[in-house]
N, C-alpha and C positions, 0 to 999 in steps of 0.2 A: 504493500500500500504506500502511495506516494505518500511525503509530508509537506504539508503546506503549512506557511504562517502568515497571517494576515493580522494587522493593526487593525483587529477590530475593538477594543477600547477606544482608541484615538477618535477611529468612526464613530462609534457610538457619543461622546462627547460633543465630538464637532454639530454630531447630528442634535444634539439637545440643546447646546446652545444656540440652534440655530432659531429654534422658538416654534410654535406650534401654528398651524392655520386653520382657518376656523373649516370642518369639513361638511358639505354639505352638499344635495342634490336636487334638480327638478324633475318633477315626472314627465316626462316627454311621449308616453305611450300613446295619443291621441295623431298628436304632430307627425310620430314618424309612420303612422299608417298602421299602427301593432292592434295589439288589446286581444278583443276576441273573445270566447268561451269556451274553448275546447279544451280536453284533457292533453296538454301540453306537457310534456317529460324532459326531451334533449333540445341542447343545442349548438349549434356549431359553427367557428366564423372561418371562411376562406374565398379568395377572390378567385372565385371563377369564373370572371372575365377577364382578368388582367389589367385592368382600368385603375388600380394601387386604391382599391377599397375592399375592406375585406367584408363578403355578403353572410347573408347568415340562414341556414336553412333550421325549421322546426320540425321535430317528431313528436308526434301526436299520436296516444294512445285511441283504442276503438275508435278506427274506423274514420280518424286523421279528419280532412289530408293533411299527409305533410305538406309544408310549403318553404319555399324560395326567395327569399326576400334580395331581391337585388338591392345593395345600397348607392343610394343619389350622391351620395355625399351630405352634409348637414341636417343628418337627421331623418331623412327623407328615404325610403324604402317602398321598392316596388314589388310588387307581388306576380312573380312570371312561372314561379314552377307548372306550371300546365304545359306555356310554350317551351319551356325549358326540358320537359320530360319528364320530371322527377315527381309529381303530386301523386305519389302511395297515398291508398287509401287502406292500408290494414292498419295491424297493432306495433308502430314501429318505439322504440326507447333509444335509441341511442345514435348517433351518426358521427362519423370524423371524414375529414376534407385531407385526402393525401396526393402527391402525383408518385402514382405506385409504376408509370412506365418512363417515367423525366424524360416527359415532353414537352415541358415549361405550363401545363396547367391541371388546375386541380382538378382531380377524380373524387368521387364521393363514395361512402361504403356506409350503408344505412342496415343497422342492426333492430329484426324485431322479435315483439314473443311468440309471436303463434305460426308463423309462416318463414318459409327462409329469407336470408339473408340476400338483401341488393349492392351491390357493384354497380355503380352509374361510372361509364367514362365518360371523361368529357371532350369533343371532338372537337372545342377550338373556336366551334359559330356559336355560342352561345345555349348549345341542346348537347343532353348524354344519351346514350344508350345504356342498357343495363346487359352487363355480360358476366356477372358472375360464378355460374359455372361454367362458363367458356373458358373462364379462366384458371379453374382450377379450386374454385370457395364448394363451400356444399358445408353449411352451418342451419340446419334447421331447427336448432335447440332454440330454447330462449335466451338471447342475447343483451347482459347487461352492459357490457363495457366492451369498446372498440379501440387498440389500440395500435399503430403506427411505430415502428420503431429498425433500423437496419442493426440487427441484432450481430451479424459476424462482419458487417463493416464492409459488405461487398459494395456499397454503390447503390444499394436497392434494400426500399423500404420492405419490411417485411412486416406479418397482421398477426396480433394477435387478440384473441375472442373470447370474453369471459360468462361464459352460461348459468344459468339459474338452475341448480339441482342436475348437468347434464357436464359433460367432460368439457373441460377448456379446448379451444385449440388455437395451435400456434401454422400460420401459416410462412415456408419460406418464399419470398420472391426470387424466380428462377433468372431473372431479367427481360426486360420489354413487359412488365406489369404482370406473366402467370405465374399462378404458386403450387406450392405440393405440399402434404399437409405433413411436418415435421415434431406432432405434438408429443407423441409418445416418444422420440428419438429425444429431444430435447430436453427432456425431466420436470422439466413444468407441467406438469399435470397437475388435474385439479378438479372436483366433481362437487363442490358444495355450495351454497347459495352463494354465488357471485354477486358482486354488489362493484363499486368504484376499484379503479386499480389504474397504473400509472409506471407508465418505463422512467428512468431518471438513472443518474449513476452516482449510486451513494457514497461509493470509494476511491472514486477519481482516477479510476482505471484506464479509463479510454473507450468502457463500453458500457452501455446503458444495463441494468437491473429491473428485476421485477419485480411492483408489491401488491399482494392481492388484498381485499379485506373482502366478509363475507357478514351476511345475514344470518341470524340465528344462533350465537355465539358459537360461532365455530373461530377457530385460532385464525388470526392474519397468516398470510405468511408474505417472506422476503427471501427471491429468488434471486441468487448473486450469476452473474453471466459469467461464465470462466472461458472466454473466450474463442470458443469454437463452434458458439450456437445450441449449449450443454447450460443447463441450471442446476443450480444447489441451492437445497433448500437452507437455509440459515438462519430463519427467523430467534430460534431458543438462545444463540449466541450471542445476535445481534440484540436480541432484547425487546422485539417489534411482533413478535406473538400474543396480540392482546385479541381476546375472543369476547366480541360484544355482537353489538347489532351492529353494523356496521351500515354506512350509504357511501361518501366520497371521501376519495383522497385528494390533496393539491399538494404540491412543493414549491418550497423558497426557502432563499437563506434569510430567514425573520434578523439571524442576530449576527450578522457580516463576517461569519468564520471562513466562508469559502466551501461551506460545507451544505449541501442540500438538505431541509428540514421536513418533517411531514406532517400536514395538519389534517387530521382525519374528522367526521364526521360521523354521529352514532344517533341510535336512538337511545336516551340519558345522555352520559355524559359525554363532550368530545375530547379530542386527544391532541396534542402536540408533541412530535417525537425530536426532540431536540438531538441533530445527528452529532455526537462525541469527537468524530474525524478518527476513531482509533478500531473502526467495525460496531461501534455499540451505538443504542440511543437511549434516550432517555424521556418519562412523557410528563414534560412541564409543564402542561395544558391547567389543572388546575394553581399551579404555585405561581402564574403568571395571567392567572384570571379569564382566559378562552374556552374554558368546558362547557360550553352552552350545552344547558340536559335539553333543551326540545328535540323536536323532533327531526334534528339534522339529515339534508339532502346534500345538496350543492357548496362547493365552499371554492372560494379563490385565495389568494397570493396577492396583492398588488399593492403598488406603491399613491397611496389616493390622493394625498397632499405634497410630495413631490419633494418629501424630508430626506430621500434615502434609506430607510426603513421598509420594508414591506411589510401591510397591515395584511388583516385578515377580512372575510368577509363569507358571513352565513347562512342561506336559506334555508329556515325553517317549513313543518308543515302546519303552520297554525292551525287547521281542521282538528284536527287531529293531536296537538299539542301545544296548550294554550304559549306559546312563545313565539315572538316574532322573529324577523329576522335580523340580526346582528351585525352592525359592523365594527370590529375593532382596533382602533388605531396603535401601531406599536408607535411606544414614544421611547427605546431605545434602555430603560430600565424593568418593562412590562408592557400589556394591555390596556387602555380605557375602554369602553364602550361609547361611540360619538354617534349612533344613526335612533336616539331616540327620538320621536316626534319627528323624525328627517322621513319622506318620502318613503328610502330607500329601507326602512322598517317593514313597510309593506306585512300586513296583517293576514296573509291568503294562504293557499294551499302548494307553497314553494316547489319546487325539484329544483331544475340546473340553472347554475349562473354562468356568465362568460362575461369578463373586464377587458375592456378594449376602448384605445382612444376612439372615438368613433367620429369627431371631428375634426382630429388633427390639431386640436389647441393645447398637446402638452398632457392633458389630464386622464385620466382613467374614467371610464364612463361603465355603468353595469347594466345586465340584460337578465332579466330574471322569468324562467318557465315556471306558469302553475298550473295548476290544476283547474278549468273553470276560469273564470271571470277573475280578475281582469286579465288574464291571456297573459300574451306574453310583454313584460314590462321593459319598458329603457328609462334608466334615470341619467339623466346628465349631468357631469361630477360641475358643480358653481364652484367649485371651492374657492376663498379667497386667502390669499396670505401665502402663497403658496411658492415652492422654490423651481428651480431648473429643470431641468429632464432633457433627453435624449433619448432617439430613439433606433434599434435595427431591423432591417430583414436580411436574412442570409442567402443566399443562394449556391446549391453545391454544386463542384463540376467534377474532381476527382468522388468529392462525396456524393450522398442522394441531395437530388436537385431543392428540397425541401431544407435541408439543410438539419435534420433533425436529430438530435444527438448533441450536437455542437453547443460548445461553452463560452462565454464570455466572460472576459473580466474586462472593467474599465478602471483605470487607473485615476484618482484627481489628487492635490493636494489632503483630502478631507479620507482617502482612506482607500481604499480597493473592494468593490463592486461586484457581483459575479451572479451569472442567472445559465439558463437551459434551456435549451430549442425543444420543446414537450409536443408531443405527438398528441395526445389527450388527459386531460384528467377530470379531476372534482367527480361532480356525478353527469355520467353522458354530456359531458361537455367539451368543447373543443374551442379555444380561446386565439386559436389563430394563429401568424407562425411573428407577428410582429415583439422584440422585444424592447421592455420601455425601465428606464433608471430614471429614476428621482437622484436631482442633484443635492439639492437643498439650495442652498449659496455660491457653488461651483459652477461659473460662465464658460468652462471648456474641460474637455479630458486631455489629460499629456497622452496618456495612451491607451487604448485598445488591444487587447491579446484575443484571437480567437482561436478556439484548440480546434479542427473539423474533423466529423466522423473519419476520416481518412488517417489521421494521423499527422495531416500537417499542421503546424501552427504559424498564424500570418499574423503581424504587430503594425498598426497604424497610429501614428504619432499624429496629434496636435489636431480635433476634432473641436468645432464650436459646439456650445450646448444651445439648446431648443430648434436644436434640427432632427430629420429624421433621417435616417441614414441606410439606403440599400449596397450591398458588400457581397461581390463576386468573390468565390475560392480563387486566390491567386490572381486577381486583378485588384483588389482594395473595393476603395469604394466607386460604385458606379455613375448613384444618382443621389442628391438630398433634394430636402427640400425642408422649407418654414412653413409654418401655418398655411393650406387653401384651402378658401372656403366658397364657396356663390355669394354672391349679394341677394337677401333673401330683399321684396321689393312689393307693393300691395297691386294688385291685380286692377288694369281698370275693364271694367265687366259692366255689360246690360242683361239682367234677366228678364226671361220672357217666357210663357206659362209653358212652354214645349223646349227652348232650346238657352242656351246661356253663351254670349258670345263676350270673346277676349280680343282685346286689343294689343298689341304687342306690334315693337318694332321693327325684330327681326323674327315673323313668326314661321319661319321656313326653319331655324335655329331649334324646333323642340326637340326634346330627347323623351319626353315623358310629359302625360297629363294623371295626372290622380284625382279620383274623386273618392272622398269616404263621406259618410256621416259621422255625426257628434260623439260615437260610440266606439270608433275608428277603424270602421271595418269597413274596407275599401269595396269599391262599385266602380262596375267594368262599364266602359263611355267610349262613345262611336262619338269621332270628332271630326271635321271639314275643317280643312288649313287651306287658306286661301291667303292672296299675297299681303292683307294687312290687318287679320284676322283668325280667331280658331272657335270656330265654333262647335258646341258640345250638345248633344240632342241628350234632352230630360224626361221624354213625352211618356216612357216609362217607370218616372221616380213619382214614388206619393212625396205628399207634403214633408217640409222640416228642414231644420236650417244643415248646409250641407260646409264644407272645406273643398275647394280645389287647392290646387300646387300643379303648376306650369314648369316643368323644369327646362332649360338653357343650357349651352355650353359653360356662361358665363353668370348667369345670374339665376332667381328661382322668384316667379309669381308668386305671391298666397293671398287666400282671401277665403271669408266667408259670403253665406248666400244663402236667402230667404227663397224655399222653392212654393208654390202655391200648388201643385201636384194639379192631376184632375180634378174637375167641379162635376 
């Protein structure tokens, strides 16, 4: 086991003197098209068009659909799974976004309980096809957890699939995206209520591990890779065999050792495995105030105020257990609790979250699936007071083109940083491949180390902070970029009892028209674009005040609207 030292004291200080900012959210589920009533479970962020936004599709229990949310940029999300190909209508839980044949775009792999497993590729125009036994999958058990990970480092992501009461399986990628199913060669077996589970590399070896947790107090366990695509069970050594009810895992380094941490999710209490860096853990969760007893599903990692710390963040099932959902700020000696009365408490029937800038302003934004009403939620992080950040995406070329596996350290005055390219975690969640550092007070990093699943490691000196930053294997960086956003602008509109017409001055410029009602559940609109005009036929909608969003290259309509329906 390698040894590493990191001035994480030094961090820590710097990070507390840096002072606290006030954290807080607004509910945005209206605005961005979401909501809904369906029994909503996973979710998932990855850009499937390559347009540098990352979309997010949902799985929906009984009888869905699922759906595809293309993101507009600013909050704005459009709803194309139908023409996209991908609106399952079974019992799906779980999805992750991989490009399993690197050919620079995402493929999808949606896990459900009663029917087999989909494999959507994706061919590039915007539509997949489903080819999963063509390729090699044949998972018809119930699927809780999907994960992504190039287990012997060949270049190619490989799946593995954790079942409810039915044997795991680990699939290899043979390359060009087919697999063969490698579960029983592998030693990772595993046949007990499946629950969250997550690749990460605990020991800094160079190659990702595995940790399951299960339902039903059955023991965790933690599967060490010994390098040849072979597991060992090591959970009793390591100290991370805790047998509860288990829902999600996430990892981060909460306390700057360099060392990947795990915060687990339970029904009672939750856990915090604080990683030792010497093969052992340890679970802090109560001594540092995070054991939330409800009814834990979802949990994240992320950095919300931009201190350099990374907090936590937990969906509850309030139906079912009178506890909200929690989020807890590490202030760099322990936890507070700051999301009381905050939006992002949310009172519902939780499962998965995914935290992702979703505007590009620097800040950590959250997405939360429930169960029923109100669907699926976005809170928009406001926080004020708040410090620096930076942001990357990787991209492999000797590695998998996902880049997944792969470590980051950033270097500033204020201490040494370090995060993980994660294939999926928490519960059925998939958080994206984008990764984001809270600076605090630090306006640049001196340096960058990236380790890549391949084994090489590239170092880029002298990065500004509050950019974002995409990083080829072996070229550096590619592209950045500062804050972009649309100019969002108020709509001039004439309505009239059948049709609603827009005026705009480049109206040949649309990308999208959206209409939802008050409840945000979008309605499909037959529109005439003519050269100083777009008109929208209503003759179909009853009464009630509606939202449009005109979207542009450059800028974004919105407006409300009184409709008088039929008489």
């Amino acid at each position: 086991m390698k040894e590493i030292v990191f001035p994480c004291l030094l961090s820590f200080m710097i990070s507390i003197l840096y002072g606290q900012a006030d954290i807080s959210f607004v509910d945005k589920t209206s605005f961005a098209g979401l909501g809904g009533s369906l029994i909503n479970n996973g979710l998932s962020l990855g850009d499937y068009d390559n347009d540098g936004r990352e979309d997010l599709y949902v799985c929906a229990l009984n009888g869905g659909p699922n759906r595809l949310y293309r993101n507009m940029g600013n909050f704005i999300f459009q709803e194309v799974s139908a023409a996209a190909g991908v609106r399952y209508t079974g019992t799906s839980k779980v999805s992750s976004w991989a490009d399993i044949d690197n050919d620079g775009d995402a493929d999808l792999y949606v896990g459900n309980r009663d029917e087999q497993d989909l494999l959507y590729i994706n061919k590039g125009n915007g539509t997949f096809i489903e080819e999963g036994a063509a390729r090699g999958i044949n998972n018809p058990a119930p699927a809780s957890s999907i994960l992504f990970s190039d287990i012997n480092r060949d270049g190619w992501l490989d799946l593995y699939i954790g079942n409810v009461n039915s044997p795991n399986k680990l699939y290899l990628n043979n390359g060009s995206g087919y697999f063969s199913d490698h579960t029983q060669a592998s030693g990772a077996t595993d046949q007990a209520v499946a629950m969250g589970s997550v690749f990460f590399d605990y020991d800094l070896d160079g190659d990702d591990d595995l940790y399951l947790t299960h339902d039903a107090q059955v023991p965790y366990i933690l599967y060490e890779n010994m390098g040849d695509a072979t597991f060992q069970n090591i959970s009793s050594e390591a100290n991370t065999n805790y047998a509860g009810f288990g829902m999600g895992v996430d990892v981060g380094d909460y306390n700057l050792d360099g060392y990947m941490d795990m915060y687990i999710t339970n029904l009672y209490d939750n856990v915090l495995y604080k990683n030792n860096g010497d093969g052992t853990f340890e679970n802090v969760g109560a001594a540092l105030g995070v054991n939330d007893p409800g009814m834990g599903w979802g949990n994240v990692f992320a950095d919300f105020d931009n201190d350099r710390l990374p907090d936590i963040y937990v969906v509850n099932d309030t139906y079912f257990s009178p506890y909200n959902n929690v989020l807890y700020h590490n202030t760099g000696s322990g936890f507070e609790i700051v999301s009381e009365g905050d939006p992002c408490e949310s009172p519902y029937g939780g499962y998965a979250t995914v935290a992702s800038d979703l505007n590009d302003d620097g800040l950590m934004d959250l997405l939360v699936a429930n169960n029923g009403a109100p669907g699926v939620q976005l809170f928009q992080n406001k926080s004020t007071g708040t410090g620096h950040y930076i942001g990357f995406y990787l991209e492999g070329v000797a590695s998998n083109r996902d880049a997944v596996g792969a470590k980051i350290e950033i270097h500033t005055p204020a201490g040494v940083q370090y995060d993980q390219v994660i294939g999926n975690s928490g519960w059925a969640a998939d958080n994206g491949r984008w990764i984001h550092f809270g600076l605090a007070d630090q306006t640049s990093v001196d340096k960058v180390v990236i380790k890549w699943p391949s084994g090489a490691t590239e170092e880029i000196d002298e990065l500004a902070a509050d950019q974002r930053y995409r990083i080829k294997e072996g070229e550096g960086v590619v592209t950045s970029s500062k804050e972009v956003r649309r100019v969002v602008q108020s709509c001039q509109m004439i309505a009239s009892d059948d049709g609603l017409n827009i005026h705009l001055s480049t109206p040949s410029d649309i990308q999208a028209l959206l209409l939802s009602d008050m409840a945000g559940r979008s309605i499909h609109v037959n529109a005439d674009i003519t050269a100083d005009k777009a008109k929208i036929d209503l003759s179909a909608l009853p009464s009630g005040i509606y939202q449009i969003m005109v979207i542009q290259s450059e800028q974004t309509c919105m407006s409300r609207f009184w409709h008088a329906g039929k008489q």
